[in-house]
SEROMAR-89788 format. One record per residue: residue number from 1; residue in three letters; x, y, z of N, C-alpha, C in turn. Coordinates in pm, 1 decimal. Layout:
<rec i="NUM" aa="ALA" n_px="X" n_py="Y" n_pz="Z" ca_px="X" ca_py="Y" ca_pz="Z" c_px="X" c_py="Y" c_pz="Z"/>
...
***
This chain:
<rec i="1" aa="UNK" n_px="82.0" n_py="-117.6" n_pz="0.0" ca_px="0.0" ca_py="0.0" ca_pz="0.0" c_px="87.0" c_py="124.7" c_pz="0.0"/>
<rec i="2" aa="UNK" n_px="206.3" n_py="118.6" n_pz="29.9" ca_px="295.4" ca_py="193.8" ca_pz="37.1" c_px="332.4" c_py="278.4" c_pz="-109.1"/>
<rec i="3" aa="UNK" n_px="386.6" n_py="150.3" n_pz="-164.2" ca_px="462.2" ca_py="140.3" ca_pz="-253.9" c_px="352.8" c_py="237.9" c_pz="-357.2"/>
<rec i="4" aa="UNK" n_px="206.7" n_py="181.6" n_pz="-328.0" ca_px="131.8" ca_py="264.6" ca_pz="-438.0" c_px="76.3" c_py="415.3" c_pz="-355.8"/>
<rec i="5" aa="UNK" n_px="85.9" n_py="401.8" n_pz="-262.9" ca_px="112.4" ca_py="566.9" ca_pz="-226.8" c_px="198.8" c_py="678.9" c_pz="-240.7"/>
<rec i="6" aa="UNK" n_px="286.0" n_py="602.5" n_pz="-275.1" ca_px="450.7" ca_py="684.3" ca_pz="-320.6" c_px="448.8" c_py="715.6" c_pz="-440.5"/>
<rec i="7" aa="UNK" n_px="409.1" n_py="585.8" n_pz="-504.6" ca_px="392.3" ca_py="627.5" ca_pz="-672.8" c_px="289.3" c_py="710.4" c_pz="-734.4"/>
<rec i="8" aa="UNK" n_px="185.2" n_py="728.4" n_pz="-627.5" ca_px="71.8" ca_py="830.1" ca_pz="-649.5" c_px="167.1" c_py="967.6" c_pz="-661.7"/>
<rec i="9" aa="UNK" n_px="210.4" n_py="975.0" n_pz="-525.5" ca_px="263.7" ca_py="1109.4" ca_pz="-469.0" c_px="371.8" c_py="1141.5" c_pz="-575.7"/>
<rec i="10" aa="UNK" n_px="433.8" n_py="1041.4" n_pz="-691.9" ca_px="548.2" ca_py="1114.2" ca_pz="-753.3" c_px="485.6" c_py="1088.0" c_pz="-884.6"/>
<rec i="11" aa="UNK" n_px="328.0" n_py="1124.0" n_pz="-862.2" ca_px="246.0" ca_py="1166.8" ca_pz="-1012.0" c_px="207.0" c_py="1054.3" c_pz="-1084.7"/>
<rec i="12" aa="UNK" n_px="222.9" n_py="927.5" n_pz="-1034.7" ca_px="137.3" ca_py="821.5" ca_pz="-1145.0" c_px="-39.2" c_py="870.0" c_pz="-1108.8"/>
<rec i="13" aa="UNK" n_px="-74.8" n_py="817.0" n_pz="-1224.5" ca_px="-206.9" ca_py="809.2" ca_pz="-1232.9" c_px="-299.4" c_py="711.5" c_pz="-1274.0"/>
<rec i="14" aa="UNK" n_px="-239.0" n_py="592.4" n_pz="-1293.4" ca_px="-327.7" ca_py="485.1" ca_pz="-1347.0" c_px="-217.7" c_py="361.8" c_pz="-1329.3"/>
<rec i="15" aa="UNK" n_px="-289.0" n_py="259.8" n_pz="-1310.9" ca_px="-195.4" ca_py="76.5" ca_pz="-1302.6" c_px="-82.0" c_py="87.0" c_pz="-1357.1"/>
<rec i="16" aa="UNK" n_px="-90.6" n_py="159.6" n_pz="-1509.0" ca_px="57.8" ca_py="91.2" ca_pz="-1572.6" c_px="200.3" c_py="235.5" c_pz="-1516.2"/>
<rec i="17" aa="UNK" n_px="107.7" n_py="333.2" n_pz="-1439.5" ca_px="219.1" ca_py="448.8" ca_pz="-1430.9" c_px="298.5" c_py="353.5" c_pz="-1288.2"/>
<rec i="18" aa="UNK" n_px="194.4" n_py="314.1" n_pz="-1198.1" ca_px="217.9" ca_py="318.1" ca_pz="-1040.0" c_px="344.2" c_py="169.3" c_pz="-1079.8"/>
<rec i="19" aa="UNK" n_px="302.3" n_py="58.2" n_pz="-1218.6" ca_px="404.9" ca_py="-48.3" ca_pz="-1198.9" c_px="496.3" c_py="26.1" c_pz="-1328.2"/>
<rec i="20" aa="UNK" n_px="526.3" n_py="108.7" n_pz="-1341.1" ca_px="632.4" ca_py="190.8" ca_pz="-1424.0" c_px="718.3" c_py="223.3" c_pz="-1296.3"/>
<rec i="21" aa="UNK" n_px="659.8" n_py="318.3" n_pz="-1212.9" ca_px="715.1" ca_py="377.3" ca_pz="-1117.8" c_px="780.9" c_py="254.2" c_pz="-1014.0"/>
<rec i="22" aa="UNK" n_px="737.8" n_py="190.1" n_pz="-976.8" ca_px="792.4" ca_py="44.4" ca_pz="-905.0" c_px="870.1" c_py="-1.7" c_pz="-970.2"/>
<rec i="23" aa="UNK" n_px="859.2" n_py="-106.9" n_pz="-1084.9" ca_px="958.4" ca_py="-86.7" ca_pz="-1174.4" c_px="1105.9" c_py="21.4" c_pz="-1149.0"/>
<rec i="24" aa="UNK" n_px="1075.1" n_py="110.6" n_pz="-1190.0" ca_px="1225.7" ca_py="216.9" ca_pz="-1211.9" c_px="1252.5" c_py="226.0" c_pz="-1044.1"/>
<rec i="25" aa="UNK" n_px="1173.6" n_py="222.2" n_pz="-938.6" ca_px="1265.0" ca_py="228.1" ca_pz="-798.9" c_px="1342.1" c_py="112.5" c_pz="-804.0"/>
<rec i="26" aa="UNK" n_px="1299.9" n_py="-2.8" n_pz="-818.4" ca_px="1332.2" ca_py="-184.7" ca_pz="-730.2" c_px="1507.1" c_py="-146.3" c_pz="-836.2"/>
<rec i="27" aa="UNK" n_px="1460.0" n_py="-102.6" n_pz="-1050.5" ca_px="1594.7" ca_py="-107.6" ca_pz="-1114.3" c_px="1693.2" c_py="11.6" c_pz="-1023.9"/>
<rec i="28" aa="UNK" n_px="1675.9" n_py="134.5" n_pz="-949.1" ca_px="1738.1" ca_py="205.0" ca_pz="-911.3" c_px="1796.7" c_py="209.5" c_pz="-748.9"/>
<rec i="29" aa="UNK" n_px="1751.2" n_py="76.0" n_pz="-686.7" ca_px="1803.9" ca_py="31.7" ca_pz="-580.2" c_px="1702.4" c_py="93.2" c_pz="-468.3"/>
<rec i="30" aa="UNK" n_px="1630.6" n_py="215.0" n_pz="-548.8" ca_px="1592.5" ca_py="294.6" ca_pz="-473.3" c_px="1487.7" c_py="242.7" c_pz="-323.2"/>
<rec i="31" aa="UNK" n_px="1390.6" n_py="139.8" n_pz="-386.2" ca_px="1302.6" ca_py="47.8" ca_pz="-358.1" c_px="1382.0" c_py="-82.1" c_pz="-321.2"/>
<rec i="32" aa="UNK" n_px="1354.3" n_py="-145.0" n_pz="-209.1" ca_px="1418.2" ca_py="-283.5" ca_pz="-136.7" c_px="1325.5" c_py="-333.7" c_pz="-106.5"/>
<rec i="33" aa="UNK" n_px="1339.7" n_py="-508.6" n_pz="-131.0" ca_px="1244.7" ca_py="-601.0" ca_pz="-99.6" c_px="1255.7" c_py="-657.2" c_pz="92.4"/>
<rec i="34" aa="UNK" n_px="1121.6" n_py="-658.3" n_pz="185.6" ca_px="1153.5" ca_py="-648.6" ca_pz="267.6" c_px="1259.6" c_py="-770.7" c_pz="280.5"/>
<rec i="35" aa="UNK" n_px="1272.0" n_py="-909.6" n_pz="241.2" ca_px="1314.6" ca_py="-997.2" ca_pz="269.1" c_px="1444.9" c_py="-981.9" c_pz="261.6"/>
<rec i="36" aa="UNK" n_px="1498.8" n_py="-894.7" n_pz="172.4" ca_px="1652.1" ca_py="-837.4" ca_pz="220.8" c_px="1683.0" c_py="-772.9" c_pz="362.8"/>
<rec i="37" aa="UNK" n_px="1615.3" n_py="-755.7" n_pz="456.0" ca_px="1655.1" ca_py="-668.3" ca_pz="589.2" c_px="1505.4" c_py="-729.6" c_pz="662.9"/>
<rec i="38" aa="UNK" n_px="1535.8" n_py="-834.9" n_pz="695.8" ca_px="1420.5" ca_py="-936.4" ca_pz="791.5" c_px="1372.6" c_py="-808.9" c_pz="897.2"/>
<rec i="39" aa="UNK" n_px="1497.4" n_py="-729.5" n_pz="971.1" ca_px="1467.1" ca_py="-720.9" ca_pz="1107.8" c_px="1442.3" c_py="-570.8" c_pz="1150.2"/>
<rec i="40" aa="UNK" n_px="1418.4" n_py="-501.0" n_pz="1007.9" ca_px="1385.0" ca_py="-359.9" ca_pz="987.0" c_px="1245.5" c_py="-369.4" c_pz="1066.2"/>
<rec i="41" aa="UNK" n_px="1225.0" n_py="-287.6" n_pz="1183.1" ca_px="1096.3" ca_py="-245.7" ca_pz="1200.4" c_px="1019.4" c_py="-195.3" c_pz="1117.0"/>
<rec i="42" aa="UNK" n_px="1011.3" n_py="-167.5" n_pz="972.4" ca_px="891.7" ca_py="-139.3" ca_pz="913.8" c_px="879.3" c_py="-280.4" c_pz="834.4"/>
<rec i="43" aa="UNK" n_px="946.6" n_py="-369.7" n_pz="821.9" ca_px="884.8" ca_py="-514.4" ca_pz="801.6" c_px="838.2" c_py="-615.1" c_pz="900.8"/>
<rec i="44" aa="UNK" n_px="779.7" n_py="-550.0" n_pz="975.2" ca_px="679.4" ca_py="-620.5" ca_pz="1104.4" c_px="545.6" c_py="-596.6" c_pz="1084.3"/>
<rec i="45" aa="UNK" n_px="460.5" n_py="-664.5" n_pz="1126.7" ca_px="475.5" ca_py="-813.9" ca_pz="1166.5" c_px="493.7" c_py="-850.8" c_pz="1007.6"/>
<rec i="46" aa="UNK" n_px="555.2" n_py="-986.2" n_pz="1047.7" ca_px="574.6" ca_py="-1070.2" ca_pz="918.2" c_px="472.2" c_py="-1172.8" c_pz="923.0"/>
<rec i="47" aa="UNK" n_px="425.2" n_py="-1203.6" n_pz="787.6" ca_px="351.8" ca_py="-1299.3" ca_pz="793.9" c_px="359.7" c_py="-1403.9" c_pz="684.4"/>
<rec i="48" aa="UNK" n_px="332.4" n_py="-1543.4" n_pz="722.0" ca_px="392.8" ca_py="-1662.3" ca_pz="596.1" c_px="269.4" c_py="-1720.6" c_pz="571.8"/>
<rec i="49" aa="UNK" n_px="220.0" n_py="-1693.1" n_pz="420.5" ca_px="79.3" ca_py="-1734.1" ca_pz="358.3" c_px="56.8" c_py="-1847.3" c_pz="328.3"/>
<rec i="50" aa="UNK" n_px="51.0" n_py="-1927.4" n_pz="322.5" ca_px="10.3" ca_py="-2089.2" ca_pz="265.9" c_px="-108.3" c_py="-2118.5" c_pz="244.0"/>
<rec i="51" aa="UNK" n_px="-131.6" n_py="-2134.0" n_pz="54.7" ca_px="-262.3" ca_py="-2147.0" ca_pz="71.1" c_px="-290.0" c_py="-2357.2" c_pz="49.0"/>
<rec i="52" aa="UNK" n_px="-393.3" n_py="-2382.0" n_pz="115.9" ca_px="-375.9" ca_py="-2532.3" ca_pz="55.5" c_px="-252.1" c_py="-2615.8" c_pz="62.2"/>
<rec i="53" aa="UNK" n_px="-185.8" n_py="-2603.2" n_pz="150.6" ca_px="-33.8" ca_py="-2633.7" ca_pz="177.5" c_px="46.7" c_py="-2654.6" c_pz="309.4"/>
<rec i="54" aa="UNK" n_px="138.8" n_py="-2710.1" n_pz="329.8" ca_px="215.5" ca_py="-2679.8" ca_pz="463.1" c_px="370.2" c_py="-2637.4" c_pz="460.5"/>
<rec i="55" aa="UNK" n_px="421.6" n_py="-2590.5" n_pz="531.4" ca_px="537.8" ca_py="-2483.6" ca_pz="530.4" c_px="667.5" c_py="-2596.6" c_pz="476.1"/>
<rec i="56" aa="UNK" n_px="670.2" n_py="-2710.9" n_pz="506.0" ca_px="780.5" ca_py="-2812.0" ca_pz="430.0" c_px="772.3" c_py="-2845.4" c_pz="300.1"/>
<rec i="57" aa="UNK" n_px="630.4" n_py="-2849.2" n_pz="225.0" ca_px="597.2" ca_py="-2856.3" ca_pz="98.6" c_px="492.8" c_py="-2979.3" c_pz="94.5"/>
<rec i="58" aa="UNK" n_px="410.0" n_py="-3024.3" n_pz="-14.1" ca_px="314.7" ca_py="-3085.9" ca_pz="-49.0" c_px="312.0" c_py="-3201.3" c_pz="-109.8"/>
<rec i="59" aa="UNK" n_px="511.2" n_py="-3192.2" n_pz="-136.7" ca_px="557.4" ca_py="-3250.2" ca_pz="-255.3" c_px="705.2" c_py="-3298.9" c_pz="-233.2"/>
<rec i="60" aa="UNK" n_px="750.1" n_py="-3424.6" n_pz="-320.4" ca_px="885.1" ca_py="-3395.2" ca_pz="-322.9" c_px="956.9" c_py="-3283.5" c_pz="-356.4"/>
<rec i="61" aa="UNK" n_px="907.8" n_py="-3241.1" n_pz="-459.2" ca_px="985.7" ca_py="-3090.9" ca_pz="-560.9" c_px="943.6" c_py="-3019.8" c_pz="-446.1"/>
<rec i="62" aa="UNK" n_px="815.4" n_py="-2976.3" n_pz="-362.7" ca_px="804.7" ca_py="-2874.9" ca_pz="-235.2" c_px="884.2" c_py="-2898.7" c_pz="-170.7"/>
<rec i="63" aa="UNK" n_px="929.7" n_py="-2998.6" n_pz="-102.0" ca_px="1052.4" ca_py="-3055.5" ca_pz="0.9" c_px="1164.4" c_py="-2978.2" c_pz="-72.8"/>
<rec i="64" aa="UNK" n_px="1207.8" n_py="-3063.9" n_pz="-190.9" ca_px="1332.7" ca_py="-3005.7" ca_pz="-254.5" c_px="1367.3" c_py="-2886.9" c_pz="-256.4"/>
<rec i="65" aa="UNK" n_px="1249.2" n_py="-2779.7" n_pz="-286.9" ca_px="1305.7" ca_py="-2635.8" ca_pz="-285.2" c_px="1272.6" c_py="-2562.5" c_pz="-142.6"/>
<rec i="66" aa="UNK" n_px="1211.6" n_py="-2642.2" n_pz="-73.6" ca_px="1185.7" ca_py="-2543.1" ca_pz="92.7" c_px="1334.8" c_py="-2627.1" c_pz="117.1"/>
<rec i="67" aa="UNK" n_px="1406.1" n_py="-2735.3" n_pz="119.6" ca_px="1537.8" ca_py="-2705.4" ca_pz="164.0" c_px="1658.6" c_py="-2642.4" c_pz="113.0"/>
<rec i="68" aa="UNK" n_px="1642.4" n_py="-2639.3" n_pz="-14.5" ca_px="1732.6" ca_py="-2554.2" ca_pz="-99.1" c_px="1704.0" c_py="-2383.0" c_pz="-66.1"/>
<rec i="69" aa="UNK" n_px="1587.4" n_py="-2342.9" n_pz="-73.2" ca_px="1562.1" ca_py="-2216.6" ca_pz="-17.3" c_px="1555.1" c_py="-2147.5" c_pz="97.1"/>
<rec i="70" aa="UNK" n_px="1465.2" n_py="-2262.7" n_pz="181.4" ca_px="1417.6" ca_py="-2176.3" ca_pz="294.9" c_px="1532.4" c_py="-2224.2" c_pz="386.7"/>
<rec i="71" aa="UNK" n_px="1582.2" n_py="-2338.8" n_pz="397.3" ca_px="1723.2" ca_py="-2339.6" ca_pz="472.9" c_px="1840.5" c_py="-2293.6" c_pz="497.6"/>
<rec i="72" aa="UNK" n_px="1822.3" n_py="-2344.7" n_pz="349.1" ca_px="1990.2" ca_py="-2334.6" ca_pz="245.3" c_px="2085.2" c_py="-2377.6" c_pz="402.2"/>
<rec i="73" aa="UNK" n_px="2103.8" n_py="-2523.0" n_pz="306.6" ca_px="2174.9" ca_py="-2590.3" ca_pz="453.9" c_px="2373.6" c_py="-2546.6" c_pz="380.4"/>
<rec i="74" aa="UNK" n_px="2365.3" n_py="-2476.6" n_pz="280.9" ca_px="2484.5" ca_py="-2442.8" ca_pz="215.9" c_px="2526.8" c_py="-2320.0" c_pz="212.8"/>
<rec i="75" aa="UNK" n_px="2620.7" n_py="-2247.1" n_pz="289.1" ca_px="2631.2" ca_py="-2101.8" ca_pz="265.3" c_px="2596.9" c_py="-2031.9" c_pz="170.7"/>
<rec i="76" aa="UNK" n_px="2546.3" n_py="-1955.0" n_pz="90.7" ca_px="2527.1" ca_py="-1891.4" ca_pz="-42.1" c_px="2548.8" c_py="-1703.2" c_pz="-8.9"/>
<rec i="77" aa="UNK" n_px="2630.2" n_py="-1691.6" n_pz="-88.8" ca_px="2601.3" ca_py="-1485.8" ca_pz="-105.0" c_px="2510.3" c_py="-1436.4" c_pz="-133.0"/>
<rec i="78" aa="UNK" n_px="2406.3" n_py="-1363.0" n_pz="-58.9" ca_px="2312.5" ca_py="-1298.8" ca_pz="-16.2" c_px="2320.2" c_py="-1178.7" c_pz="-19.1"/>
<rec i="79" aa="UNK" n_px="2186.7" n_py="-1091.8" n_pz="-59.5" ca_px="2223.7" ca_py="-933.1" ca_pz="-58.9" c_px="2146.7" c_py="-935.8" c_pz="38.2"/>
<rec i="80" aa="UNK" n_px="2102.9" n_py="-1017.3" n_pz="165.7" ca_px="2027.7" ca_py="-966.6" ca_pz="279.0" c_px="2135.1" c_py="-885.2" c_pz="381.9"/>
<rec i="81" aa="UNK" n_px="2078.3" n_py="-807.7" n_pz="417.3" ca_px="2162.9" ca_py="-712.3" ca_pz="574.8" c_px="2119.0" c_py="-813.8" c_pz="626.1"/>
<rec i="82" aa="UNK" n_px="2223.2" n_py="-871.0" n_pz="751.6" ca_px="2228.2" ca_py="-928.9" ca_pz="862.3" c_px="2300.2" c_py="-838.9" c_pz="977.8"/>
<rec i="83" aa="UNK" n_px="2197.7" n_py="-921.1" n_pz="1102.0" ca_px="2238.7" ca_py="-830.5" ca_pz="1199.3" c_px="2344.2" c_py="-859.2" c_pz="1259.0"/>
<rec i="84" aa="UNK" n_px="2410.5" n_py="-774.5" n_pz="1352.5" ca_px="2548.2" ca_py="-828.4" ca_pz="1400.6" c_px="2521.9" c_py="-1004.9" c_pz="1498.6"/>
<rec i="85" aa="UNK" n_px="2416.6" n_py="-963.9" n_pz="1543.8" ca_px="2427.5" ca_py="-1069.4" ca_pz="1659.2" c_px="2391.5" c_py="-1207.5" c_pz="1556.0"/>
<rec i="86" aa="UNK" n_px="2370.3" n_py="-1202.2" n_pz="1419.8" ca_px="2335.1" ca_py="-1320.1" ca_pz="1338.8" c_px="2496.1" c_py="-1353.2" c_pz="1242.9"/>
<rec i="87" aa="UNK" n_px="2550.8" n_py="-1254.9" n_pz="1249.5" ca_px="2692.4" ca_py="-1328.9" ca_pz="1173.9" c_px="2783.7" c_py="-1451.3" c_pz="1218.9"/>
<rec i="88" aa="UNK" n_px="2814.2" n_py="-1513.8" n_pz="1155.3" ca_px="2862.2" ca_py="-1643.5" ca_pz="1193.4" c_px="2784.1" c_py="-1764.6" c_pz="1238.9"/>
<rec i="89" aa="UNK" n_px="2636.8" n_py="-1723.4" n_pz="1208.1" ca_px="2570.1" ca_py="-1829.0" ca_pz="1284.9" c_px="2487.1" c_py="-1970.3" c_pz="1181.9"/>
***
């Protein structure tokens, strides 16, 4: 709701201006997805949707990618901010 309040305020006027304007922030860094910075107070409360489903998956391929993703039992480079008290852990 944000995101399309901002894009109001910097003059869109219709669907394709407000995802023009989104668009050119997310390419200009300007705009960040909350899941890059978990522990920013304006990404509270968090909430995890599942529709018809459960949080491990439904499926083998669900299994396969909730551990490849939501684990990642393998270090990987991340553009998330982490907090100090989470480094090394």
């Amino acid at each position: 709701m944000q995101v399309v309040a901002d894009a109001r305020k910097a003059g869109a006027k219709d669907n394709a201006a407000i995802i023009a304007s989104t668009v050119d922030r997310l390419k200009k860094k300007d705009l960040r997805f909350s899941v890059e910075d978990p522990d920013a107070s304006e990404n509270w409360p968090r909430i995890w949707f599942i529709w018809r489903g459960n949080g491990s998956g439904t499926s083998a391929k669900g299994h396969e990618f909730f551990l490849k993703h939501c684990l990642e039992p393998t270090p990987t480079p991340s553009p998330m901010k982490w907090p100090r008290h989470a480094e090394g852990c």
